[in-house]
Structures are given as C-alpha cells and as structure tokens.
N, C-alpha and C positions, 0 to 999 in steps of 0.2 A: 504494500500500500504506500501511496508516495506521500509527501507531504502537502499536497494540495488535496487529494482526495480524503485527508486525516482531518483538515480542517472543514470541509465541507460535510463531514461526519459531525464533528463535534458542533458547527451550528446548526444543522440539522436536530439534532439532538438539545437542542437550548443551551449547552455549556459554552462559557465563554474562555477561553487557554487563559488559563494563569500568566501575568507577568506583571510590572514591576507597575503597570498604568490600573490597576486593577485588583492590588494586595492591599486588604484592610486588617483588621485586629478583628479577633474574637468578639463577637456581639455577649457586653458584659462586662471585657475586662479590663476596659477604659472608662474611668468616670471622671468627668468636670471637676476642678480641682474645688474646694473648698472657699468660696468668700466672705471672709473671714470681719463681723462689724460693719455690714451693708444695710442695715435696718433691721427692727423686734421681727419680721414677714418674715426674713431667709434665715431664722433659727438661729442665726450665731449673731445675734446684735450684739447692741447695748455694750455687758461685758465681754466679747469675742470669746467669750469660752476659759476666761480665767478665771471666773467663781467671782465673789464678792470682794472680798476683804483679805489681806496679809499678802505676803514677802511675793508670791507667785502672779499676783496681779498687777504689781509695779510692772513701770518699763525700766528693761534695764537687768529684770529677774534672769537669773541663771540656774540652771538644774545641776548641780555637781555631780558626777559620777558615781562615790562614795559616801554624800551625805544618807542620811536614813532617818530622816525630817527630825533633827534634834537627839535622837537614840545614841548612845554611843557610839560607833561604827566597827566594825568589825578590824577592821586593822591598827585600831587601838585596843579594842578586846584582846587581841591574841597574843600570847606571852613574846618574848624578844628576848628569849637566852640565846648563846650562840654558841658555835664550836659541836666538836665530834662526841664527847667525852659522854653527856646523858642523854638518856634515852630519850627525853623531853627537849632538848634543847631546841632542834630545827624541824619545824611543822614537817620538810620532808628529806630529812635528814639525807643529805650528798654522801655522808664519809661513812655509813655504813656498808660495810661488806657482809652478803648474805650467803650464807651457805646451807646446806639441806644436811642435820644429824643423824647420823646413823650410828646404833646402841651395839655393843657387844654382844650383848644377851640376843639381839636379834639376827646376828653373825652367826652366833649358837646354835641357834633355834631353825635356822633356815638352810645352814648349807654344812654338805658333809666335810670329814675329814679329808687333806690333801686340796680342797678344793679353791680354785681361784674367784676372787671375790673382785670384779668389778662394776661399773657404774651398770654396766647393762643388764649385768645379772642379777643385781641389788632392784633392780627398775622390774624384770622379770619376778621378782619374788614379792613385790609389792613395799619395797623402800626405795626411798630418794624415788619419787616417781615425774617431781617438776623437771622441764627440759631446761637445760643449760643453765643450771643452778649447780655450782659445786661443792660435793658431797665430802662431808667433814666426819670420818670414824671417832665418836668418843666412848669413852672408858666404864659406862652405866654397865652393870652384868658381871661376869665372870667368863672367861673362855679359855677353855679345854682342849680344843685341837688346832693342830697347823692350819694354818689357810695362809694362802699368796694373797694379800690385800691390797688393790691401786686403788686411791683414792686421792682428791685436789686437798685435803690437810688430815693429819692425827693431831689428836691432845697427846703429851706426851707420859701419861698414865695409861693410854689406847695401846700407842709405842710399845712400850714394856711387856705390855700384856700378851700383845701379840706375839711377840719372838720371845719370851718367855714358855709361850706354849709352843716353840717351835716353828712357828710362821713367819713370813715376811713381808715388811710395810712397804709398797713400792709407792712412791710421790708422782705423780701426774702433772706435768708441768702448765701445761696450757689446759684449758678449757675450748675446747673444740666450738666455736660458736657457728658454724657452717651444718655441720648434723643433726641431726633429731627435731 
C-alpha cells in the first residue's frame, strides 16, 4: 500500500494523521492556573487564601523548610554526640564495622570431625546467612574436634580453642564483594 492510498484510507475512515499541527494534551490534564485575589465570585478573594490573621498572611511571609510552627524541631531534638566510641553517638554511625557471629557451640553442633568450616558451608547449615557480611568465629561453647576454620576474624579465646582441639584458624583476607 503506498503512501497516498494510506492516506486516503485514513480520511476515508474520519482519522486525521497525527502530527505536530494537530497534538493536544489529554482532555483533563491541563487546568487554568489559579487567580489568585480577583474578587469574593472567583473563590480566592479578599484574603487570597492566607486565612485571616498571623505570620502567614503578611507579605513578605516565608515557609522555612524545618520550622514545625513553633514545636521544637527535630534537629535540635536529636542528640549531637560524636565520634566512633558509643553506640549512641552518631544517628548513623560511619565507623562501625559489622560482622555476622558465629558460636563455637554451633561449630559443634553442626559439623563433623576433620571437617572444613567455611562461609558457604556455615551459610549451608543455617549460620552467617547475610551476603557479604563478614563472618566473625567467637569463643561462646566449648569445642571438641578439629575442624579447618576460614573465616574474615577470630576472638582470640575462639583462637585457642580451636587449635587446642587440634584444628586450624585460616584468616580470609578480603571479602569477596562480586559473589553471592
């Protein structure tokens, strides 16, 4: 069909081709702007929509972003300690480093003798199960058999324990943050 017979389709048809003489907005989602103190008739005289009386009705009034009309404001509410040291000091504390604990007792409890203990296996048995959090062995429990332990930290009570009972602690240097 060529382009002359496409349009003698479409006016035959009552459609008239879209283009640029002929693009309007959705019926609805343009409305006459608001004027604003034209007379008590067009609903916004008199006081233009600032109420009666106080600070808001001056000219000249300003809406500050953090006032909270007289109320204290929330960023003098909120304490202003600072530094790493307590746990309260910074609403979102930068200098904490988070790592995922995992108990002896549940080294114990979950994996046999001889057996190699790392992040995936630990993930497989249902500990350390957050992704790319690193997993810290502490010293809670007692433990009785060897196990090859990688993990990104030991307490060094964990340490002891472990090659005490004849296993060893292997340190995991980097955290893989590309995996899982």
């Amino acid at each position: 069909m060529s382009e002359t017979e496409a349009t003698t389709a479409n006016e035959r048809s009552g459609e008239e081709r879209i283009g640029l003489h002929n693009l309007k907005p959705a019926p609805g989602s343009r409305r006459p702007r608001k004027r604003i103190g034209r007379g008590e008739g067009s609903g916004t005289g008199k006081t233009a929509g600032r109420g009666q009386k106080g600070y808001g009705s001056r000219s000249g009034s300003k809406s500050r972003a953090r006032f909270e009309g007289g109320q204290m404001p929330i960023h003098m509410r909120l304490r202003k300690l600072r530094g790493p040291n307590m746990k309260k000091s910074m609403p979102f504390e930068p200098f904490r480093t988070e790592t995922q604990a995992v108990n002896l007792l549940d080294l114990e409890e979950r994996f046999e003798s001889g057996a190699s203990v790392t992040p995936e296996s630990l993930k497989e048995k249902g500990l350390a199960t957050r992704k790319r959090v690193p997993v810290k062995i502490l010293a809670k429990g007692e433990l009785s058999k060897p196990l090859t332990v990688h993990a990104h930290a030991f307490s060094k009570a964990a340490r002891t324990q472990i090659e005490s009972a004849g296993g060893t602690c292997q340190l995991i240097e980097e955290l893989n943050r590309s995996d899982s």
